[in-house]
Biopython code that builds the backbone (N, CA, C, O; Angstrom):
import numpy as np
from Bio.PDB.StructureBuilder import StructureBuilder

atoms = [
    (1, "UNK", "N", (-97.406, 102.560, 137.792)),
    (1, "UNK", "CA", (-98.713, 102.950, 137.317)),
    (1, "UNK", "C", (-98.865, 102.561, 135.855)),
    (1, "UNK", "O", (-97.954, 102.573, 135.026)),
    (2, "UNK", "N", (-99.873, 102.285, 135.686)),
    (2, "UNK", "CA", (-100.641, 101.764, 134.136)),
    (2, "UNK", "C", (-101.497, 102.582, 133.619)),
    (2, "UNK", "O", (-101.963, 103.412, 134.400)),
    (3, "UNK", "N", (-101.957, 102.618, 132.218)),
    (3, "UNK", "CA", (-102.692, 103.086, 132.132)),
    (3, "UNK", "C", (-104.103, 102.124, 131.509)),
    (3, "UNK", "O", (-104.070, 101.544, 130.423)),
    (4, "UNK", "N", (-105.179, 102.113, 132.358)),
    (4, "UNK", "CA", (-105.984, 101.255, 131.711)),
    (4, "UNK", "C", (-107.487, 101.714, 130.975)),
    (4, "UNK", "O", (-107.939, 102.799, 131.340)),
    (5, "UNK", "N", (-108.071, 101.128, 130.216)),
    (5, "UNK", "CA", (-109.581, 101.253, 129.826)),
    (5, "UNK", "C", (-109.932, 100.773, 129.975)),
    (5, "UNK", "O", (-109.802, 99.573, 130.220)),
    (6, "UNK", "N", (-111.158, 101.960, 129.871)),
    (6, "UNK", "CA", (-112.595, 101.176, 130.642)),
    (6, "UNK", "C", (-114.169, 102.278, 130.240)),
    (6, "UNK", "O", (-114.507, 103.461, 130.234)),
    (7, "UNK", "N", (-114.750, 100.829, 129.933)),
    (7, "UNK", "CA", (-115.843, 101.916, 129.406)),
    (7, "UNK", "C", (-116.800, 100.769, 128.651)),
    (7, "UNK", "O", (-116.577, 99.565, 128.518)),
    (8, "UNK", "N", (-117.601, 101.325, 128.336)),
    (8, "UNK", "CA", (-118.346, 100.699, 126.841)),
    (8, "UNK", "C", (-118.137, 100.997, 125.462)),
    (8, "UNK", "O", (-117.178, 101.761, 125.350)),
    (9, "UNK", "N", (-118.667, 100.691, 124.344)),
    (9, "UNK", "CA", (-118.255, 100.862, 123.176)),
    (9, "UNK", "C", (-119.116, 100.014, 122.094)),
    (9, "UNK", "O", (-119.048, 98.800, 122.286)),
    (10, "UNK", "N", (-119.802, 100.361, 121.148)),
    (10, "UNK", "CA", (-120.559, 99.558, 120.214)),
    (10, "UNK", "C", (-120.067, 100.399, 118.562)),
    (10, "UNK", "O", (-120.128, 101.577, 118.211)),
    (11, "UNK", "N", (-119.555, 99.058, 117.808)),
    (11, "UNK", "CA", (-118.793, 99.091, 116.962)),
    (11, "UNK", "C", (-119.959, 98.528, 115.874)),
    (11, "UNK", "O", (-120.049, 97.332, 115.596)),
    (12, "UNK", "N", (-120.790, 99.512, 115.332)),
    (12, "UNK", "CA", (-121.738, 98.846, 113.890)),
    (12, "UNK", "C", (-121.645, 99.295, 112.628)),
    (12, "UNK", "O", (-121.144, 100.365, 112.282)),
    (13, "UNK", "N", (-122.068, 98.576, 112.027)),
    (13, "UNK", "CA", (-122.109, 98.786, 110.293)),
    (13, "UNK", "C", (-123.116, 98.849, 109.602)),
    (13, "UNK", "O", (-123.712, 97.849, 109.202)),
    (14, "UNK", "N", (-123.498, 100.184, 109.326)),
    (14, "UNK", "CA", (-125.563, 100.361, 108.885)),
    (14, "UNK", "C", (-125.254, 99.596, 107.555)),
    (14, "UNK", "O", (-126.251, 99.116, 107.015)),
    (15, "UNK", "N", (-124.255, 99.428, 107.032)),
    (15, "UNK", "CA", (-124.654, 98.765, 105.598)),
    (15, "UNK", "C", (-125.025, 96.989, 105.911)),
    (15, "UNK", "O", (-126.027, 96.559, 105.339)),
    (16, "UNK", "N", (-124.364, 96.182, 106.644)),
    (16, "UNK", "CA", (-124.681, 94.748, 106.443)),
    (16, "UNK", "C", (-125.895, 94.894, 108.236)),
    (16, "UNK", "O", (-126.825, 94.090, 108.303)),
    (17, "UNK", "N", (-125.754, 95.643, 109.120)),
    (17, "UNK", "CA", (-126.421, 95.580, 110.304)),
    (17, "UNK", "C", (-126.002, 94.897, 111.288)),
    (17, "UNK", "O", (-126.720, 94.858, 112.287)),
    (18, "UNK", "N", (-124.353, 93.956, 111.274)),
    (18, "UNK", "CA", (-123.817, 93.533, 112.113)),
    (18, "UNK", "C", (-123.390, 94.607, 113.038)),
    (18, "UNK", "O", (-123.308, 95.726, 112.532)),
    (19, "UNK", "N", (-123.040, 94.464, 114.559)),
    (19, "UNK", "CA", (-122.736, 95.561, 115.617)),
    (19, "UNK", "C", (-121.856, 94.483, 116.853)),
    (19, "UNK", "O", (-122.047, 93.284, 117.058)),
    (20, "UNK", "N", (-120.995, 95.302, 117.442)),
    (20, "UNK", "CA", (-120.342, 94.768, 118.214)),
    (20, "UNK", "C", (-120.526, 95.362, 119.576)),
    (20, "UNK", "O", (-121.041, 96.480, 119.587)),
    (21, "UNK", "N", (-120.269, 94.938, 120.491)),
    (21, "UNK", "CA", (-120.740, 96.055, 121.513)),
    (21, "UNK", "C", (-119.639, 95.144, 122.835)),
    (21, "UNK", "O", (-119.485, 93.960, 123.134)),
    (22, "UNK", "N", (-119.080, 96.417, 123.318)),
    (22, "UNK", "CA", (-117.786, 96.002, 124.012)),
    (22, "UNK", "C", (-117.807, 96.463, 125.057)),
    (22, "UNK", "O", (-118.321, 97.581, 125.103)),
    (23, "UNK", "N", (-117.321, 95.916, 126.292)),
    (23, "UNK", "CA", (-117.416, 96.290, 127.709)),
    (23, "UNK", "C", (-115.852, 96.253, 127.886)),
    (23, "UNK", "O", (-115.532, 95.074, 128.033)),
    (24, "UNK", "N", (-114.810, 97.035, 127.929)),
    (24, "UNK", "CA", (-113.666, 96.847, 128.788)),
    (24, "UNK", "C", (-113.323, 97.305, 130.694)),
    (24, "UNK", "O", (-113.469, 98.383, 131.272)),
    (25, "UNK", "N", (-112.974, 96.331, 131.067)),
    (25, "UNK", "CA", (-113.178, 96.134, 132.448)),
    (25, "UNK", "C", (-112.522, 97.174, 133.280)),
    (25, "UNK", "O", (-112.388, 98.025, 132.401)),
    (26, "UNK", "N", (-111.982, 97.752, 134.420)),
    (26, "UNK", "CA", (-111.500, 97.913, 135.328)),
    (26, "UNK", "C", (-111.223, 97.348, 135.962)),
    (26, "UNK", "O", (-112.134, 96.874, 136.641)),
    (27, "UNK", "N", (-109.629, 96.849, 136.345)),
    (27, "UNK", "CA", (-108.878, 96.247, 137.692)),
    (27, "UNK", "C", (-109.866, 96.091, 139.065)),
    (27, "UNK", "O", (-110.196, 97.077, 139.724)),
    (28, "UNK", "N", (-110.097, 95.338, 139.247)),
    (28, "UNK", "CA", (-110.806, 95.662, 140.577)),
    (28, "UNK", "C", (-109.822, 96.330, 141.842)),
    (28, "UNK", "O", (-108.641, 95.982, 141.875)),
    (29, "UNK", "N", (-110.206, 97.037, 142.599)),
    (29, "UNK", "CA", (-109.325, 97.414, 143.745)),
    (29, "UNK", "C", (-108.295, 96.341, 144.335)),
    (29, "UNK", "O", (-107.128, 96.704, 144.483)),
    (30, "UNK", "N", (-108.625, 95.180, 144.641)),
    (30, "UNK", "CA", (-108.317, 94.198, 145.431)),
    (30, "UNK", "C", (-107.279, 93.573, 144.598)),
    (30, "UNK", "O", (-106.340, 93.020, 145.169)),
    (31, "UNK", "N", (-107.352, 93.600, 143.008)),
    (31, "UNK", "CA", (-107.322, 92.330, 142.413)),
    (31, "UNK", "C", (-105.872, 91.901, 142.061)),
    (31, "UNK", "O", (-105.024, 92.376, 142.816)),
    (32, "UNK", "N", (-105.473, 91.199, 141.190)),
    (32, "UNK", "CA", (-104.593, 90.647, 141.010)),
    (32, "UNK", "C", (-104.105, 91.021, 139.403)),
    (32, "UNK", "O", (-104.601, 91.879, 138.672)),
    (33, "UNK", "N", (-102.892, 90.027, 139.082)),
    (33, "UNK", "CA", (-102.544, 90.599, 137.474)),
    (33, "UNK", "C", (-103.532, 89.829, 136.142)),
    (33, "UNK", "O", (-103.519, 90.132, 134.949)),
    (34, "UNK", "N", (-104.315, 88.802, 136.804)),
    (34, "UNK", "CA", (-105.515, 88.177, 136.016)),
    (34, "UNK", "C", (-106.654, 89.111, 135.724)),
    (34, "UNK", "O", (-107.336, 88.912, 134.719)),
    (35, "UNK", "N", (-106.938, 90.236, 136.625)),
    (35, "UNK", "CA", (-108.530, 90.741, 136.334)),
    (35, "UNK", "C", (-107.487, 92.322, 135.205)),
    (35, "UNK", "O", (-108.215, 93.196, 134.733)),
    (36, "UNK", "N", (-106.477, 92.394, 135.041)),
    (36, "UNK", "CA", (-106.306, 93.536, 134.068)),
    (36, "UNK", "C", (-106.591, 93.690, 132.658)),
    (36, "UNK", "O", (-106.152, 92.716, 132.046)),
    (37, "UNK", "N", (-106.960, 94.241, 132.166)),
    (37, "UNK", "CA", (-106.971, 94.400, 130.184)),
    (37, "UNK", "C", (-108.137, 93.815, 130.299)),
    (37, "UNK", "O", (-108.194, 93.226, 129.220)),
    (38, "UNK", "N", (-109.094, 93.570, 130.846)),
    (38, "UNK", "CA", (-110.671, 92.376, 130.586)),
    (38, "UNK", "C", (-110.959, 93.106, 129.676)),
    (38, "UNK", "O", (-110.546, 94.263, 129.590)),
    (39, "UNK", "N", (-111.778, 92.501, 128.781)),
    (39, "UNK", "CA", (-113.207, 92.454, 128.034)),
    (39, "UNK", "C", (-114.238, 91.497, 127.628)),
    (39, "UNK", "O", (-114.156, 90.330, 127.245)),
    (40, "UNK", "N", (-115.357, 92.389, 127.832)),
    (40, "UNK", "CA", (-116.225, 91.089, 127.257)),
    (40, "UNK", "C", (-117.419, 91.922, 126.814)),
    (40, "UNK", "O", (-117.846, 93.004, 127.215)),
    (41, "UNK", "N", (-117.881, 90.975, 125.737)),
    (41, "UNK", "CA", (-118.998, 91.415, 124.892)),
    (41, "UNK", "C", (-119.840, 90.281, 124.042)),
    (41, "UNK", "O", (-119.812, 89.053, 124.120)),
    (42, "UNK", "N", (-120.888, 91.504, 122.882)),
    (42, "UNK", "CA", (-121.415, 90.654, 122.011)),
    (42, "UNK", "C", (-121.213, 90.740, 120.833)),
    (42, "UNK", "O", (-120.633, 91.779, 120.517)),
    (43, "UNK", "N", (-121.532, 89.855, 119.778)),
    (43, "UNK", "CA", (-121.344, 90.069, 118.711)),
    (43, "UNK", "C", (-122.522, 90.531, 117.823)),
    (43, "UNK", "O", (-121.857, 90.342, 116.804)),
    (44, "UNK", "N", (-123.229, 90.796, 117.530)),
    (44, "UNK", "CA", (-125.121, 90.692, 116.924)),
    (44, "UNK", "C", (-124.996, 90.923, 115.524)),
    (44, "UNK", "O", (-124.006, 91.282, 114.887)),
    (45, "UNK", "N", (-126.795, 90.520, 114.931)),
    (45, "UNK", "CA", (-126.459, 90.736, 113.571)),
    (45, "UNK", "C", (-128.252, 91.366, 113.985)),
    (45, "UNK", "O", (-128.942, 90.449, 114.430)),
    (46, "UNK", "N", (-128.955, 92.659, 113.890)),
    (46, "UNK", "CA", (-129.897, 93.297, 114.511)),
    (46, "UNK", "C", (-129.646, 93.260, 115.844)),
    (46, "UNK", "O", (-128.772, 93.729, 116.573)),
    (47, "UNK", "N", (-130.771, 92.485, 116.016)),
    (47, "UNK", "CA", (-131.086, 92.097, 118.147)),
    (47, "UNK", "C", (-130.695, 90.851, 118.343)),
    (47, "UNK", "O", (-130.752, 90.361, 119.471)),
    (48, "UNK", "N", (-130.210, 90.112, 117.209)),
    (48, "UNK", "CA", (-129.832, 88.795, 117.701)),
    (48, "UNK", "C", (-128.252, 88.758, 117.650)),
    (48, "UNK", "O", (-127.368, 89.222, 116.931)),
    (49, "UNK", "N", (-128.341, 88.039, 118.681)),
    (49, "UNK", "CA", (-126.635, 87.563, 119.524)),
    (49, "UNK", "C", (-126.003, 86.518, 118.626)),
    (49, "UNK", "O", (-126.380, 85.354, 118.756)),
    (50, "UNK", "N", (-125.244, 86.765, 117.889)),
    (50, "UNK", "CA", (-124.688, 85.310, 117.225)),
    (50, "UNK", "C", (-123.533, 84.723, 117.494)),
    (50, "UNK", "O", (-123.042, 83.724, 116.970)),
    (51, "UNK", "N", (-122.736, 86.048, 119.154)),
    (51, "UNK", "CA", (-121.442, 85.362, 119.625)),
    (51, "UNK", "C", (-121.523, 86.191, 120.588)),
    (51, "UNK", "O", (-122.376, 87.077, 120.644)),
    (52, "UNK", "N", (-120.175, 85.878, 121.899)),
    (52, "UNK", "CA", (-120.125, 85.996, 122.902)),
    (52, "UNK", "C", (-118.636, 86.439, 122.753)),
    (52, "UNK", "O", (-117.907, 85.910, 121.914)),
    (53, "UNK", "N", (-118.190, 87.462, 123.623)),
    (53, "UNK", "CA", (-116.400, 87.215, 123.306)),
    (53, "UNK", "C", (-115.789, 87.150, 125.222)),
    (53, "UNK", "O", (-116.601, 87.313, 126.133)),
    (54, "UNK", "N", (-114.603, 86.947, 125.431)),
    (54, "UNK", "CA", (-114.789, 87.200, 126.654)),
    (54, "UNK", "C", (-112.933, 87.049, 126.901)),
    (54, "UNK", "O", (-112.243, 86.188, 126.356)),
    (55, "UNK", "N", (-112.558, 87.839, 127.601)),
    (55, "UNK", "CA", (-110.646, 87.809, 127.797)),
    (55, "UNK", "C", (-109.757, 88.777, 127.977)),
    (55, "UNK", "O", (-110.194, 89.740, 128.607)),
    (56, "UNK", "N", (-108.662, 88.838, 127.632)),
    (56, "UNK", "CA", (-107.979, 90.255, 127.628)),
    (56, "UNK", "C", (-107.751, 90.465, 126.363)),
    (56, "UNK", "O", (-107.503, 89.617, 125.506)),
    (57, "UNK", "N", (-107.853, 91.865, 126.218)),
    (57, "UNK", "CA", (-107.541, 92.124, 125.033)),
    (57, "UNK", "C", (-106.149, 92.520, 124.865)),
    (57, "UNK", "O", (-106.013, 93.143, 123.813)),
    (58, "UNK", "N", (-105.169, 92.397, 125.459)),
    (58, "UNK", "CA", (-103.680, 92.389, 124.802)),
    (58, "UNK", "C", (-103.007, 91.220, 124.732)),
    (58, "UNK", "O", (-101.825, 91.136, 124.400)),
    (59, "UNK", "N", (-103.989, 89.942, 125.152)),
    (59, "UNK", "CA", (-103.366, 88.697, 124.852)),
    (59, "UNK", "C", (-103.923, 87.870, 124.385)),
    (59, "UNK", "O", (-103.160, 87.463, 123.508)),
    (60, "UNK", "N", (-105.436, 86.873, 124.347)),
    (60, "UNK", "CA", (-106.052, 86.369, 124.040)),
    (60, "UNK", "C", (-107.518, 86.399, 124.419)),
    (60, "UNK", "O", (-107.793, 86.492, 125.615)),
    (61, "UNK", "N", (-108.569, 86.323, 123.442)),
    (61, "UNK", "CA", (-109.892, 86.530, 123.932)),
    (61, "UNK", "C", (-110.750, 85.212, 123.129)),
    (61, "UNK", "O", (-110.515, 84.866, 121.971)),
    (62, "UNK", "N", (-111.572, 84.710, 123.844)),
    (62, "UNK", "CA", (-112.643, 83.678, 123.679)),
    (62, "UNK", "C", (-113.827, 84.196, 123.079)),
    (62, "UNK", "O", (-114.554, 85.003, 123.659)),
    (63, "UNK", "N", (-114.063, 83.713, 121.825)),
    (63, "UNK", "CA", (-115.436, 84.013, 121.239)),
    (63, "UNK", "C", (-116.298, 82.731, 120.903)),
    (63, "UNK", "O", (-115.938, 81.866, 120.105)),
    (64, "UNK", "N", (-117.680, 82.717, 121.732)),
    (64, "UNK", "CA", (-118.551, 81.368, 122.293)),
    (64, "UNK", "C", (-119.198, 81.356, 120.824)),
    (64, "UNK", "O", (-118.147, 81.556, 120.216)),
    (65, "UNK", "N", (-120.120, 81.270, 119.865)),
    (65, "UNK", "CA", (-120.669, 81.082, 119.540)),
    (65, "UNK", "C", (-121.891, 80.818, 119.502)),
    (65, "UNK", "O", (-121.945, 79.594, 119.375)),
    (66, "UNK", "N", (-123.205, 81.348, 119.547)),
    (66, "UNK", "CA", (-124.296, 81.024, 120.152)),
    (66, "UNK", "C", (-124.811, 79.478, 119.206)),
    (66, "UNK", "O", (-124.503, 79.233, 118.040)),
    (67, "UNK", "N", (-125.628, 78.642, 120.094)),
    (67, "UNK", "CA", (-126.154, 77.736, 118.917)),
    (67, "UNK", "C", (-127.760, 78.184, 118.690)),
    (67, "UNK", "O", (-128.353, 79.009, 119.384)),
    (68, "UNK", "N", (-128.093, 77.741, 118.011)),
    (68, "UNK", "CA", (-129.715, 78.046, 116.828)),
    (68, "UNK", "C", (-130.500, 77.265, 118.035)),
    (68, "UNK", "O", (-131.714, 77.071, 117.958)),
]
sb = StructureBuilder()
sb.init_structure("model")
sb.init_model(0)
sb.init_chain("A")
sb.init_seg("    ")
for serial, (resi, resn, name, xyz) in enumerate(atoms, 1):
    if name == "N":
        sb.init_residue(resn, " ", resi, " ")
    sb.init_atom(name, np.array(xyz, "f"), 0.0, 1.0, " ", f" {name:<3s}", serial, name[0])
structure = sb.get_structure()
């Protein structure tokens, strides 16, 4: 047995107005040792998206970059 998280989470800063906002996954029933530790989210600066992140978080995670 493991112990995992899971939930949402938004990480902001009223002084500059950047905010992070985080989804960590749940194992699916079925799944395998690839769908464990997920997350994925955004990065924003108000309402606008200025990145994407997406991976596990105890090993490596992908952050997209939006373009203009």
């Amino acid at each position: 047995m493991t112990l995992e998280l899971a939930g949402q989470i938004t990480i902001a800063c009223e002084k500059t107005g950047y905010s992070a906002q985080l989804e960590f996954k749940l194992k699916p029933f079925l799944g395998n040792n690839d769908s464990v530790n997920q997350v994925s989210g955004k990065i924003k600066l108000g309402k606008e998206v200025l990145a994407t992140l997406e991976g596990h978080w105890v090993s490596s995670l992908c952050i997209q970059q939006k373009e203009n």
